[in-house]
C-alpha positions in Angstrom: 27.4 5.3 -9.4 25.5 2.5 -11.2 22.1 3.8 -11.1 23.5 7.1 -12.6 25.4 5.3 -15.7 22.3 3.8 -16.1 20.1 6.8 -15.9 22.8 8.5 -18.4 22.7 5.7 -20.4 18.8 5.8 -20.9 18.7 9.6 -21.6 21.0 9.5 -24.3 18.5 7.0 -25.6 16.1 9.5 -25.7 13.8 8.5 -22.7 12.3 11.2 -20.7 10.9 12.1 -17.3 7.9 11.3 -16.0 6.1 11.3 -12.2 5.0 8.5 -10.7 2.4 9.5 -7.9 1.3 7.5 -5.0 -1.5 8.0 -3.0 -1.0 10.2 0.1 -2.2 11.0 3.7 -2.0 13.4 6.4 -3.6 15.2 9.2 -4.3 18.7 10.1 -1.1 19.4 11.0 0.8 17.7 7.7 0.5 15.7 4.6 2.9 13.1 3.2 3.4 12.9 -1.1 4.9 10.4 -2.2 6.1 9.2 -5.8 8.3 8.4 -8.1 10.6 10.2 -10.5 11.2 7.7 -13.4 12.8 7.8 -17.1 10.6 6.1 -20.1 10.9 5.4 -23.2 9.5 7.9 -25.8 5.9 6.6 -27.2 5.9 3.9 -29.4 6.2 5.0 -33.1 7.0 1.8 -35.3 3.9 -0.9 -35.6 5.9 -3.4 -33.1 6.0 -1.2 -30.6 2.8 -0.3 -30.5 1.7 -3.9 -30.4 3.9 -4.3 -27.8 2.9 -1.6 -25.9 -0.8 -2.8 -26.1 0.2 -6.0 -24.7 2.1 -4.9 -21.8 -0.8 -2.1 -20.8 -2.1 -3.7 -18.3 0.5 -6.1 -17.6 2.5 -5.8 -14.4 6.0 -6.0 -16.1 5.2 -2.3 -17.7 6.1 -0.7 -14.9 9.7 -2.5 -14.7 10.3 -0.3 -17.9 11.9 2.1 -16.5 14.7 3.7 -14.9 14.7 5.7 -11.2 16.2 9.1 -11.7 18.5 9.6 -8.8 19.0 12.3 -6.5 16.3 14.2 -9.4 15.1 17.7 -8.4 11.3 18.1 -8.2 8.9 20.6 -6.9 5.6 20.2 -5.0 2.7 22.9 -5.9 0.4 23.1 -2.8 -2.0 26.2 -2.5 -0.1 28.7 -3.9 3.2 27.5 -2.7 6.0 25.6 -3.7 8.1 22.8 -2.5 11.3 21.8 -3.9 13.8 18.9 -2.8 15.3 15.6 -4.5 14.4 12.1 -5.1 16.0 9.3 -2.8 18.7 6.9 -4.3 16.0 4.6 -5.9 14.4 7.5 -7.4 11.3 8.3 -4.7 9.2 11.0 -3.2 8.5 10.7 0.4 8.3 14.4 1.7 6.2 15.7 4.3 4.6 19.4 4.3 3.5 20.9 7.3 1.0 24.4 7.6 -0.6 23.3 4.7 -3.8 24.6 4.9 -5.7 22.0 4.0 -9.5 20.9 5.1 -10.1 16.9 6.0 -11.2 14.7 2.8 -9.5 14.3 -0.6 -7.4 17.1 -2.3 -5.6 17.0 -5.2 -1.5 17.8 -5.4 1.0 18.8 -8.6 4.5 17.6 -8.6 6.5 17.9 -11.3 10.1 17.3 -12.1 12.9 18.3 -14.7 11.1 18.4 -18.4 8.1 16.0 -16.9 4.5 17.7 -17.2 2.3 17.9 -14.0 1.1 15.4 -12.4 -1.9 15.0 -10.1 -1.5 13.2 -6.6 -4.1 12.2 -4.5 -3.9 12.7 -1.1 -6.5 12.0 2.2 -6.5 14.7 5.2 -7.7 13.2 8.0 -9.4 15.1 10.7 -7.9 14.8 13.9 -11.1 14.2 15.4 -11.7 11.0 13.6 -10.8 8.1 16.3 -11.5 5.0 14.2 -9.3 3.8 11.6 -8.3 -0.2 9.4 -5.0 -1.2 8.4 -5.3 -4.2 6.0 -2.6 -6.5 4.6 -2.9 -7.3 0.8 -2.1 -10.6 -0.2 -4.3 -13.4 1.3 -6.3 -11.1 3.3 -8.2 -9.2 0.8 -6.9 -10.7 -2.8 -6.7 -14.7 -3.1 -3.4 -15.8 -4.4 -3.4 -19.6 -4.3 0.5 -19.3 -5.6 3.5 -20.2 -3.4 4.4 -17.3 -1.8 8.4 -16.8 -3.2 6.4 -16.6 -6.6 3.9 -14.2 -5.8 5.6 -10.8 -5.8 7.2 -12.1 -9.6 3.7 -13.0 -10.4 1.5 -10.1 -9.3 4.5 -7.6 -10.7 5.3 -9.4 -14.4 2.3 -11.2 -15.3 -1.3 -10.8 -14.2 -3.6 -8.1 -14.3 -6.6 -7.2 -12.3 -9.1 -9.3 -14.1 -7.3 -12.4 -13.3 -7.2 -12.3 -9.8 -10.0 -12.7 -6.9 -11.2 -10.9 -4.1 -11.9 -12.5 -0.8 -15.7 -12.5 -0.2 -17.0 -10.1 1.9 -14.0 -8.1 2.7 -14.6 -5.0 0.5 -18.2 -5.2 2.1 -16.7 -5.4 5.8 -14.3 -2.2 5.0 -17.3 -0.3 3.3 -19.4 -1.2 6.3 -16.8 0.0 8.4 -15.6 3.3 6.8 -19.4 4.3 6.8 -20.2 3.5 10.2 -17.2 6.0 11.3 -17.5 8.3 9.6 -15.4 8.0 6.4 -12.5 6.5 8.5 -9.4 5.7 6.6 -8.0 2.7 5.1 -4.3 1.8 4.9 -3.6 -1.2 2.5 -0.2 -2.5 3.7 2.1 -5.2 1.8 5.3 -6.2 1.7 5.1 -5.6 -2.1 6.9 -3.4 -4.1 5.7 0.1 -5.3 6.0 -0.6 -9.1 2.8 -3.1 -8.2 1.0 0.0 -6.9 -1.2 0.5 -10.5 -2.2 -3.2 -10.0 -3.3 -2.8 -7.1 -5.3 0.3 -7.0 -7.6 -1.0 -10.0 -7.8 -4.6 -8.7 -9.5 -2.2 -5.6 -11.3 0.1 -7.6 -12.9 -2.8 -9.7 -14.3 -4.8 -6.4 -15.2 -1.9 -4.3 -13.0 -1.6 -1.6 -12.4 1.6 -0.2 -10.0 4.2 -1.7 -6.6 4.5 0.9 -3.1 5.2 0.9 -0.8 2.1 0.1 2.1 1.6 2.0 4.1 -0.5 -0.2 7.8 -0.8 -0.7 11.1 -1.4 -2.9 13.0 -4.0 -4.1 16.1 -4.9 -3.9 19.3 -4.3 -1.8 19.6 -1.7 1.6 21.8 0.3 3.3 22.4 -3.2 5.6 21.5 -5.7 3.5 20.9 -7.6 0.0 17.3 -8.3 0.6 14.3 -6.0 2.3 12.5 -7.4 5.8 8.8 -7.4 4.9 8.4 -7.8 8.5 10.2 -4.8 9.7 8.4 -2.4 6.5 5.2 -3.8 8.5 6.1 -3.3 12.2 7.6 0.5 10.7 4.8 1.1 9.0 1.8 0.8 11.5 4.4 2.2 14.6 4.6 5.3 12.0 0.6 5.4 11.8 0.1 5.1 15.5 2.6 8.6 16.2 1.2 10.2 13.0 -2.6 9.7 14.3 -2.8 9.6 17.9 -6.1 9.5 18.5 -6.9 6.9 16.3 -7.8 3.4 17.5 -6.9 1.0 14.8 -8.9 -2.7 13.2 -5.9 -4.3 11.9 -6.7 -7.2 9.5 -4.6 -9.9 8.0 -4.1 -13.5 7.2 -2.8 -16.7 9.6 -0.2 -17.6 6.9 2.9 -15.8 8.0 3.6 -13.3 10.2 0.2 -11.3 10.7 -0.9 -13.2 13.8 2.5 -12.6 15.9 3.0 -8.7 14.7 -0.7 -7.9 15.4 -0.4 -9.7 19.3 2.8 -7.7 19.7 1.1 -4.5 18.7 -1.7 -5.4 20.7 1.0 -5.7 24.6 3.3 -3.3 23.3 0.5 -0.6 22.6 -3.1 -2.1 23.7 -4.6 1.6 23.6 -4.1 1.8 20.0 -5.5 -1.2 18.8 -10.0 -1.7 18.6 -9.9 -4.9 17.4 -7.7 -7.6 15.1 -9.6 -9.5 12.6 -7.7 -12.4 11.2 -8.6 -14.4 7.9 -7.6 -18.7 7.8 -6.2 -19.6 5.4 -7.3 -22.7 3.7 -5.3 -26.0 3.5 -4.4 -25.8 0.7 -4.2 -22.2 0.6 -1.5 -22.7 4.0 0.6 -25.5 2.1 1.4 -22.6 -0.7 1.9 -20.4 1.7 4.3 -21.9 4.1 4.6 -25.6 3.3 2.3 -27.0 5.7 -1.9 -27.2 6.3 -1.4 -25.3 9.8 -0.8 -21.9 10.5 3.3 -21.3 10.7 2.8 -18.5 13.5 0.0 -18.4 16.4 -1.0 -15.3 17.1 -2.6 -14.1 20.8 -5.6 -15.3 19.8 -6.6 -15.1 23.8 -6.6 -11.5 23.4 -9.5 -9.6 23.1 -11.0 -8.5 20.5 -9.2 -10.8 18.4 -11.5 -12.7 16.1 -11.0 -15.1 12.9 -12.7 -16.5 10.3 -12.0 -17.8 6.8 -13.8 -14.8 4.4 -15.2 -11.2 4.6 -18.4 -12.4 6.4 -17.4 -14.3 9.2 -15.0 -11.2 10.0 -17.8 -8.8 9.9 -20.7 -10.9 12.0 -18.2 -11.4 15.0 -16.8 -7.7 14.6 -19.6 -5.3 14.2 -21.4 -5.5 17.4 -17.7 -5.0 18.8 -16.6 -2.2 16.9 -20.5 -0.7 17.0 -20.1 -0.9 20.7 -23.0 -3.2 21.6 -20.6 -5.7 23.6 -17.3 -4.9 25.5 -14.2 -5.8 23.7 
């Protein structure tokens, strides 16, 4: 009931429709589109508002500048078909499409919705031959945050942009290494994060070169059981959803030893050893650890007697102890 007084609130206000896409994946067999239907404001007309509006551009707090359109009709255009269904309660797309005809590699998708115009979504078909694919965490592992971690979601989504933060050396080079080696394999960058960081993210990637690949991100805010989202269980959900949706894939996953990587990756690696090639762990820093957690030493040990299971504290120590793993010139 509240999000639709809001949402009838901000339309008598004169804000419109628009699609928010997200990149998607599937298989041969389907594809999963996901977005965001969303109310904006109309452009900005007065000379304020157009300062404004140039200030916030790039700024992560744009995107809180709006309001999810509940329960909103939209339809999916997919060679020469159509798809029709409605948004979740916050707003979002998550539908899967099955038969849809199309070949592995990168296709464009239009969704549209009420009075919106179309909108473009990228999606990645991946062949079910491929048997090599990475699922990487985001914070710590491939950006550097050097913020206690309650702040970073506030900072990442309100305040910085792209320029302002720093890769970890050597990881887009390890991915790109990687993604070559098999064949174009697929990356899935997964964060406890929320969706409406999404346009961050994908430029901060673009800009140092990692590879292009789904997000799998999620929302804010109260659940169906709770006041708060488990960042852990979006993880643990996210990769078991991965491992059914591509069974023949063996998966690198890659995160940091600051919260909970270490003991979801070992659990992944008893509970379901034939799905995982190798985990690749980055250390955190002291001081890095002490932002993190509160202390210098990791808060969770991971099964670091497992094998392959490697660590190192950048991009380059990751990559010299897993390429002649992952290449196959030693057993792991």
């Amino acid at each position: 009931m509240w999000d639709r007084n809001v949402e009838s609130f901000f339309r008598h206000l004169g804000w419109k429709e628009r699609v928010i896409t997200y990149t998607g994946y599937g298989s041969e067999r389907f594809v999963r589109v996901l977005g965001r239907v969303v109310l904006r404001r109309p452009k900005a007309v007065s000379g304020w508002e157009k300062a404004f509006d140039d200030f916030v551009k790039r700024r992560g707090f744009r995107n809180y500048l709006t309001t999810p359109c509940v329960h909103a009709d939209f339809k999916i255009r997919l060679g020469g078909k159509v798809y029709r269904s409605q948004t979740d309660r916050g707003g979002y797309i998550d539908m899967r499409l099955f038969d849809h005809g199309l070949t592995p590699g990168w296709h464009e998708i239009v969704i549209q919705s009420g009075a919106s115009p179309d909108t473009i979504a990228y999606v990645q078909i991946i062949p079910d031959s491929q048997e090599f694919g990475i699922v990487s965490d985001i914070d710590d592992t491939i950006i550097s945050t050097y913020l206690p971690r309650p702040l970073i979601a506030a900072w990442n989504g309100f305040i910085r942009d792209e320029h302002a933060r720093q890769a970890i050396p050597g990881m887009a080079v390890m991915y790109r290494e990687f993604t070559d080696f098999f064949g174009q394999a697929p990356v899935f960058y997964l964060s406890t994060g929320a969706w409406n960081t999404q346009p961050f993210l994908t430029r901060f990637l673009r800009r140092h070169r990692f590879p292009v690949g789904p997000m799998l991100l999620t929302d804010w805010g109260p659940t169906n059981t709770g006041f708060f989202r488990s960042g852990i269980d979006h993880k643990i959900n996210s990769v078991l959803q991965l491992f059914q949706d591509f069974p023949n894939i063996r998966w690198l996953l890659v995160g940091d030893n600051g919260q909970h990587d270490p003991q979801i990756y070992s659990d992944f690696a008893v509970i379901a050893p034939d799905k995982i090639r190798a985990v690749g762990i980055r250390q955190l820093t002291a001081t890095e650890q002490i932002l993190s957690h509160g202390t210098t030493v990791p808060q969770v040990d991971g099964g670091t007697d497992m094998s392959p299971w490697v660590e190192a504290p950048d991009g380059r120590g990751l990559l010299r102890q897993l390429r002649p793993i992952l290449e196959g010139k030693v057993n792991g």
